[in-house]
Backbone as JSON, one array per atom type, in Angstrom:
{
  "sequence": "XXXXXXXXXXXXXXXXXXXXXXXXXXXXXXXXXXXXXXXXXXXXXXXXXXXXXXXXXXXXXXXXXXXXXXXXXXXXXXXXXXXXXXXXXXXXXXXXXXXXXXXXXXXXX",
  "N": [[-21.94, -9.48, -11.85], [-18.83, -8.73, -10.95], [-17.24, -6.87, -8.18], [-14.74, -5.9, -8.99], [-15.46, -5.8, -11.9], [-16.94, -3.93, -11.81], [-15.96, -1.55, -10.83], [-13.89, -1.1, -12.69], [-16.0, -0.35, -14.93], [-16.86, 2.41, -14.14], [-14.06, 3.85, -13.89], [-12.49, 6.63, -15.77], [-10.1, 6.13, -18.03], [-8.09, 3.61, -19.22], [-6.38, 1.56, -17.18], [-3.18, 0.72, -17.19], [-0.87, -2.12, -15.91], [2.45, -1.75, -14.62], [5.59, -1.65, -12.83], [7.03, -0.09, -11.62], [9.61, 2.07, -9.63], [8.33, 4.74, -7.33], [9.0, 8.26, -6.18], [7.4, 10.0, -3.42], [6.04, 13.18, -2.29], [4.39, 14.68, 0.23], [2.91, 16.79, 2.09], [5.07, 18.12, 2.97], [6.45, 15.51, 3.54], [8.75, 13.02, 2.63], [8.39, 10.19, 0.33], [8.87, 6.82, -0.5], [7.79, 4.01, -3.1], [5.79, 1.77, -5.17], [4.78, 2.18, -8.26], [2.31, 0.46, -9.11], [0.15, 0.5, -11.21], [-1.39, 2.53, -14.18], [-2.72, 5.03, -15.73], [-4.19, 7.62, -17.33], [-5.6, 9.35, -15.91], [-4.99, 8.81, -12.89], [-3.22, 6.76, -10.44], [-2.13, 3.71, -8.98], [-0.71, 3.32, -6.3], [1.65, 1.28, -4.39], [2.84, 1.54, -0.93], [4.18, 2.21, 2.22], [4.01, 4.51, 3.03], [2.37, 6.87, 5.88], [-0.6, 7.98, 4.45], [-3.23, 10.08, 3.35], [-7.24, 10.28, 2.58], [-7.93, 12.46, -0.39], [-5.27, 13.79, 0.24], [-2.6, 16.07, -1.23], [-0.31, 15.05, -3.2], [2.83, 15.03, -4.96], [4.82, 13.07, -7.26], [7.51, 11.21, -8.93], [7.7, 9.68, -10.85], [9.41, 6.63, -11.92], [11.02, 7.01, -14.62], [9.41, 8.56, -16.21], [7.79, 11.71, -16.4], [7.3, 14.32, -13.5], [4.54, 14.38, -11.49], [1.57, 15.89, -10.47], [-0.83, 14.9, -7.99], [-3.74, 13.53, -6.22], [-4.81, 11.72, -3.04], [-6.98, 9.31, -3.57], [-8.22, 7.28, -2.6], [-7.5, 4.81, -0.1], [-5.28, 1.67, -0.52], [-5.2, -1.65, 0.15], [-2.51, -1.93, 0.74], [-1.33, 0.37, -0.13], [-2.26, 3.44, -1.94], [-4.67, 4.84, -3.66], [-4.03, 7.48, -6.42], [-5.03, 10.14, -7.52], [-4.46, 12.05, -10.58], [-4.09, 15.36, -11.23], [-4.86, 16.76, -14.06], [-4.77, 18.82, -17.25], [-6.18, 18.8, -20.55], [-4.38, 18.65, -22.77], [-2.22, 17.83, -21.14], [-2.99, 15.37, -19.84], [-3.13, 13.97, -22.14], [-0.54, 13.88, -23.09], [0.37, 12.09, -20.93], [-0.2, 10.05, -21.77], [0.93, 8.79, -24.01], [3.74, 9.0, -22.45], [2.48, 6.86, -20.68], [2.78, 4.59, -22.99], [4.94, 4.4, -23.88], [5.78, 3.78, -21.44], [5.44, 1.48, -21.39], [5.99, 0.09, -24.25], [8.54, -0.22, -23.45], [9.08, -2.08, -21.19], [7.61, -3.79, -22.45], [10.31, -4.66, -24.11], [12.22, -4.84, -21.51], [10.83, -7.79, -20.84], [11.74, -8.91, -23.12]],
  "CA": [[-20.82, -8.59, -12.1], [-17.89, -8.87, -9.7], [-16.57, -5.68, -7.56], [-13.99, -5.0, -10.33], [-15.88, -5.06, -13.25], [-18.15, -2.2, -11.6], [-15.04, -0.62, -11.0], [-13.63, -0.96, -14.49], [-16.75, 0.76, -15.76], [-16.59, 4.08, -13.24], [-12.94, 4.82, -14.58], [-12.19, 7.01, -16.83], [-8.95, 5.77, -18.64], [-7.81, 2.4, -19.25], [-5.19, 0.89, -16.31], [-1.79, 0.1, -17.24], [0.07, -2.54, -15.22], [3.33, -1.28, -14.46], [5.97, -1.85, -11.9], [7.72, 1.44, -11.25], [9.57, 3.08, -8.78], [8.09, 6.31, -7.33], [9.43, 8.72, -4.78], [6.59, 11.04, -3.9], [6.43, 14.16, -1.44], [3.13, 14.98, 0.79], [3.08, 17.57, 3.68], [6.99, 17.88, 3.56], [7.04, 14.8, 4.3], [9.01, 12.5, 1.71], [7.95, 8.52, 0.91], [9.19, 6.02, -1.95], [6.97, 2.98, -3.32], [6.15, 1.49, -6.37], [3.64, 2.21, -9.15], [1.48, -1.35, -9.75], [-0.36, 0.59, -12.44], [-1.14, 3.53, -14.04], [-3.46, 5.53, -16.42], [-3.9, 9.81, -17.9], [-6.46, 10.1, -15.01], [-4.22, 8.47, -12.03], [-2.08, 5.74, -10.25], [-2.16, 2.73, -7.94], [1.03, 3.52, -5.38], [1.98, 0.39, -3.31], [3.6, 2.24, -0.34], [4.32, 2.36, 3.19], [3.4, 5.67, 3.86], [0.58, 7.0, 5.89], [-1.31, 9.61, 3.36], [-5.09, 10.71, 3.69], [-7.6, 10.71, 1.48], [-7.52, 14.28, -0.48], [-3.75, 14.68, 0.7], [-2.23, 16.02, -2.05], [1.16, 14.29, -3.69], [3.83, 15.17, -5.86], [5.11, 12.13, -7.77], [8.34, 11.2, -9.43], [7.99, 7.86, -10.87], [11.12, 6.2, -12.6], [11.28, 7.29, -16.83], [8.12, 9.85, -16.55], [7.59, 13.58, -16.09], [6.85, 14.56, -12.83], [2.72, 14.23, -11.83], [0.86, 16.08, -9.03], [-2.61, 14.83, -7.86], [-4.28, 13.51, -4.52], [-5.16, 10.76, -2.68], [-8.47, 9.51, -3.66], [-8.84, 6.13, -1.83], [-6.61, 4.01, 0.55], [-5.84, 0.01, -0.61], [-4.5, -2.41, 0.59], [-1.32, -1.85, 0.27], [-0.91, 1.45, -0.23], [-3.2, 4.47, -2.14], [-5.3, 5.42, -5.18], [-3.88, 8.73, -6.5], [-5.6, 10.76, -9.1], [-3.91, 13.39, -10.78], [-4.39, 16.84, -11.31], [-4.15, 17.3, -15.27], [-5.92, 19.2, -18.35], [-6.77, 17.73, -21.68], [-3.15, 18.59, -22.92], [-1.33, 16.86, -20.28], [-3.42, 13.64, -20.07], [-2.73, 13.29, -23.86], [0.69, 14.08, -23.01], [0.6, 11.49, -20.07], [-1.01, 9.22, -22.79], [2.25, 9.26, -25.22], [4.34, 8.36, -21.74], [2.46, 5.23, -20.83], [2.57, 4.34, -24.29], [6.39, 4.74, -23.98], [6.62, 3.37, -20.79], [4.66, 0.26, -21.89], [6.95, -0.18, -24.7], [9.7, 0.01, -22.63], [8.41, -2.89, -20.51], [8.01, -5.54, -23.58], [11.78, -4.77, -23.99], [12.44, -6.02, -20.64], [10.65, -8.56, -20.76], [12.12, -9.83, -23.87]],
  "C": [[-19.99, -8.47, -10.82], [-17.35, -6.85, -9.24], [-15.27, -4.89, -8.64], [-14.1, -4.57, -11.05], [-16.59, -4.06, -12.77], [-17.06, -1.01, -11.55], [-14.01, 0.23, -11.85], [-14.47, -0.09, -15.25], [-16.7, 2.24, -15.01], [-15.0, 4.69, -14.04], [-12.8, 5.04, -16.1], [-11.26, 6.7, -17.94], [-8.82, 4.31, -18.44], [-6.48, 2.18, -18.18], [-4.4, 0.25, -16.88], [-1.05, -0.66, -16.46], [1.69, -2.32, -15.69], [4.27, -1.67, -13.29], [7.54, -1.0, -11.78], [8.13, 2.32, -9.93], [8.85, 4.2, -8.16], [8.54, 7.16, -6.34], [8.28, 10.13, -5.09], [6.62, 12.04, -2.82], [4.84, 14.54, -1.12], [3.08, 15.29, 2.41], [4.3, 18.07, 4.05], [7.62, 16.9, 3.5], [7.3, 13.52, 2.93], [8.54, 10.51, 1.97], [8.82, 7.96, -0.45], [7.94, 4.58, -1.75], [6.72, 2.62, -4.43], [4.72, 1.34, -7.07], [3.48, 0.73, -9.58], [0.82, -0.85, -11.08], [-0.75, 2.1, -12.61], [-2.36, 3.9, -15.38], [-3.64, 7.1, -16.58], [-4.93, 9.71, -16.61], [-5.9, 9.54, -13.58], [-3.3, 6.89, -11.48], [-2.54, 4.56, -9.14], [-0.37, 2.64, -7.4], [0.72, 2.62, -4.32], [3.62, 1.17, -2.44], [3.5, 2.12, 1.04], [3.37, 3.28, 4.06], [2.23, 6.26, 4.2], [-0.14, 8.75, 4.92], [-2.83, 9.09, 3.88], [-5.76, 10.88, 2.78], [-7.51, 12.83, 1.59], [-6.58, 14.78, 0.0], [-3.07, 15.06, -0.8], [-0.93, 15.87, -2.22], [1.93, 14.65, -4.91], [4.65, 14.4, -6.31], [6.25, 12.38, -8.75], [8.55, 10.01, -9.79], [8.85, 7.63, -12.22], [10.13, 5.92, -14.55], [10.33, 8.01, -16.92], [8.58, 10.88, -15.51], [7.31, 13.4, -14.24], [5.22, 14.66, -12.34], [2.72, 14.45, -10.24], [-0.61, 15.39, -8.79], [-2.99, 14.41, -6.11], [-4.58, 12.44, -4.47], [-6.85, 10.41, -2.52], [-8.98, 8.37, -2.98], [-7.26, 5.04, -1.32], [-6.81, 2.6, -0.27], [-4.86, -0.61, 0.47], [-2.93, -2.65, 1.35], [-0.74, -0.63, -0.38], [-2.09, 2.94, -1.03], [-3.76, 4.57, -4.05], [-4.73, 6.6, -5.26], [-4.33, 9.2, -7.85], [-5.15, 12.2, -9.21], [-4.87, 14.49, -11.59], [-3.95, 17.31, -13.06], [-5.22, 17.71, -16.24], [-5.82, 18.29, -19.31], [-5.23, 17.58, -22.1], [-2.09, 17.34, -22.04], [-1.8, 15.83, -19.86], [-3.09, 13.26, -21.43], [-1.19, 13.22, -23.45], [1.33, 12.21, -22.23], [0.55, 10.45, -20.63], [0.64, 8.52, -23.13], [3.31, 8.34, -23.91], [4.01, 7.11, -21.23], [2.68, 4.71, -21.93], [4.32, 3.81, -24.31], [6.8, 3.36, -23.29], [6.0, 1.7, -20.76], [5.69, -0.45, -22.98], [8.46, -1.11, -24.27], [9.95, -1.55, -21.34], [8.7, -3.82, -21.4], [8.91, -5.42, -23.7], [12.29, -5.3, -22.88], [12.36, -7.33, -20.96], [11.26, -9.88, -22.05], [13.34, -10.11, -23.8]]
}
């Protein structure tokens, strides 16, 4: 079993590839970068900026709601962020990938 698939089974939600703006806000201090993917329990933000794990972020990524959560692991290339939401607003969050997935095969076609 490779390092992914172990990692595939630990999360909760299924990962959406995506390639989304985001401008997010942590400490005051403002960043932009771009959602690689996405899921109701959090995000993969390819970004510049230096964040910490457990910093918490306020997200604005291009055609969705607004989404707070925290930094749960540095990559490569920018941060894991897992948001901060109840059962309501992961279903909710649900409905917007769903959307913004949609929204995507139209591009592409």
């Amino acid at each position: 079993m490779t390092d992914s698939d172990k990692l595939s089974e630990k999360r909760r939600h299924a990962r959406h590839p995506v390639d989304r703006a985001v401008n997010g806000v942590s400490g005051g201090n403002k960043h932009q970068g771009r959602v690689k993917d996405i899921s109701a329990s959090g995000a993969s933000i390819q970004t510049e900026a230096d964040l910490y794990q457990d910093e918490l972020v306020e997200l604005k990524i291009e055609d969705m709601e607004e989404l707070s959560g925290k930094v749960a692991r540095s990559l490569d290339d920018g941060y894991a962020v897992e948001f901060d939401l109840d059962g309501d607003d992961a279903e909710y969050l649900l409905d917007e990938i769903a959307s913004l997935n949609d929204a995507i095969r139209q591009e592409e076609l």
